[in-house]
C-alpha positions as CSV (number, residue, x, y, z in Angstrom):
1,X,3.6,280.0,17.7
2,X,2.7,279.8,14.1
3,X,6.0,280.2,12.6
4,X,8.5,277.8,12.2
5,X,12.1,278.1,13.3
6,X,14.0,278.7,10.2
7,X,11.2,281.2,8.8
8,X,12.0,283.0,12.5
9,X,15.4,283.6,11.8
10,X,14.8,284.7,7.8
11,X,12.2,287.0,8.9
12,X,14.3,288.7,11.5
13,X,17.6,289.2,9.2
14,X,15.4,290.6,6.4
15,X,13.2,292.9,8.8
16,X,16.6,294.3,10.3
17,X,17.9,294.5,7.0
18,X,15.0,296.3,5.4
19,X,15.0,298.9,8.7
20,X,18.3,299.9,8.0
21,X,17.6,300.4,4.3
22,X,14.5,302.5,4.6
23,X,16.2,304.8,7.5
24,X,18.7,305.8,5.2
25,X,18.8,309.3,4.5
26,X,16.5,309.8,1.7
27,X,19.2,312.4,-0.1
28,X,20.9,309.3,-1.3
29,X,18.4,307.5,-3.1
30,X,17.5,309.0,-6.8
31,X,13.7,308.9,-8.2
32,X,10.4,308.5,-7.6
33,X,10.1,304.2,-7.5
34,X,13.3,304.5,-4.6
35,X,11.1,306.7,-2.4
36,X,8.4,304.4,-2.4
37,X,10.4,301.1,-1.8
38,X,11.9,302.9,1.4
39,X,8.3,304.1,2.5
40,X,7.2,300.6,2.2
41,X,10.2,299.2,4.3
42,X,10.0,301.1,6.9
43,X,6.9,299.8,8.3
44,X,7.7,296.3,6.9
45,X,11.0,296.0,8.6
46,X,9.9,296.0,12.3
47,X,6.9,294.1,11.5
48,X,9.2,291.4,10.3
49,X,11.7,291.5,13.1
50,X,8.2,291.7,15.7
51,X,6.9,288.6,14.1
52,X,10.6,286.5,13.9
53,X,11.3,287.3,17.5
54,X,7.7,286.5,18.7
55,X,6.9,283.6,16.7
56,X,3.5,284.3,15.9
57,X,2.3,285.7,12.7
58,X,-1.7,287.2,12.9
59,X,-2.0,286.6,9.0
60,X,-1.1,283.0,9.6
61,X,-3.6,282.6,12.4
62,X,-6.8,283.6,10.3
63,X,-6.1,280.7,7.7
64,X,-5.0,278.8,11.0
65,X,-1.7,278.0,9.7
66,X,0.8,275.5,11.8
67,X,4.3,275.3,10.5
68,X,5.5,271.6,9.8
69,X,7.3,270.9,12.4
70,X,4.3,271.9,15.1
71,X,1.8,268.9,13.0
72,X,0.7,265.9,15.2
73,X,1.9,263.2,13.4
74,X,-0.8,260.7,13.8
């Protein structure tokens, strides 16, 4: 796991919060820059929600990130 606790939790409320957004009928939203910030959500929010519920982030684990409360404390 490469993802703390509290970075979890955010990451699951905003994925589930930016799924329901972009699955919104698109006859509600109005213009051009709305259209595009729902296509981008919609793959964003289950990638969020994947990565909260799972722990483990691949774009943390090339730069071999470990959140601060995994460190050794030597």
């Amino acid at each position: 796991m490469n993802i703390g606790p509290a970075e979890r939790a955010g990451r699951v409320l905003l994925g589930l919060a930016a799924a329901i957004i972009a699955i919104i009928p698109l006859t509600t939203v109005g213009g051009a820059p709305a259209v595009v910030l729902k296509v981008l959500l919609l793959p964003a929010g289950p990638d969020l929600m994947i990565t909260g519920a799972t722990g483990h982030c691949p774009l943390y684990a090339k730069p071999g990130h470990v959140p601060r409360a995994r460190r050794s404390r030597t």
